[in-house]
C-alpha positions in Angstrom: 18.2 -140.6 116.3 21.6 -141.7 116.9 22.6 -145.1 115.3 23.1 -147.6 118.4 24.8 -150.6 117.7 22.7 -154.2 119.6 23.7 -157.6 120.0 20.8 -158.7 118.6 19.2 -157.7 115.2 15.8 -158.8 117.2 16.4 -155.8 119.5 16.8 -153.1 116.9 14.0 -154.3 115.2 11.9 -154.3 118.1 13.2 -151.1 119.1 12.4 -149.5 115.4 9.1 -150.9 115.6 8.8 -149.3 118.5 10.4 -145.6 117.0 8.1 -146.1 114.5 4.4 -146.4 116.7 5.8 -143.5 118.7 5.6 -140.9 116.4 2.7 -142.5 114.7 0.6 -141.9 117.7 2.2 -138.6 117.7 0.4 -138.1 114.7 -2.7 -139.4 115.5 -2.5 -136.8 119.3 -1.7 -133.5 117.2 -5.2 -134.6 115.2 -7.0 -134.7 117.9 -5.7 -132.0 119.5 -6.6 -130.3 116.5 -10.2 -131.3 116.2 -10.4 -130.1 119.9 -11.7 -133.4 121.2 -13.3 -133.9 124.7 -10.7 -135.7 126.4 -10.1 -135.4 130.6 -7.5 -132.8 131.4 -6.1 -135.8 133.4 -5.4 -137.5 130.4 -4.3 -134.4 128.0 -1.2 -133.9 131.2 -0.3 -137.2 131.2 -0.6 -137.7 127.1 1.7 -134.4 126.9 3.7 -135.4 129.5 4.9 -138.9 127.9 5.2 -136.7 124.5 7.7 -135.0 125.6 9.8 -137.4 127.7 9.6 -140.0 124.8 9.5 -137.9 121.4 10.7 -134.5 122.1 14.0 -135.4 123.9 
């Protein structure tokens, strides 16, 4: 990710904290996805959907 430069040191660490739960529940969704849990297809879209707008670029 491109180095952005804040006004406040708060706001980068909030937004690194942030970086940082993102791809750990990233993680965690590929593990499930691999033990083939039951989850609604509703969910599955929407989980996928905010994958890719927020992690994949």
């Amino acid at each position: 990710m491109d180095e952005l430069v804040y006004k406040y040191n708060g706001a980068k660490a909030l937004v690194a904290l942030h970086e940082i739960h993102l791809r750990s529940f990233y993680k965690t969704w590929q593990e499930a996805k691999k033990l083939e849990l039951n989850f609604p297809k509703p969910l599955i879209l929407i989980i996928n959907l905010w994958i890719h707008y927020y992690i994949i670029f």
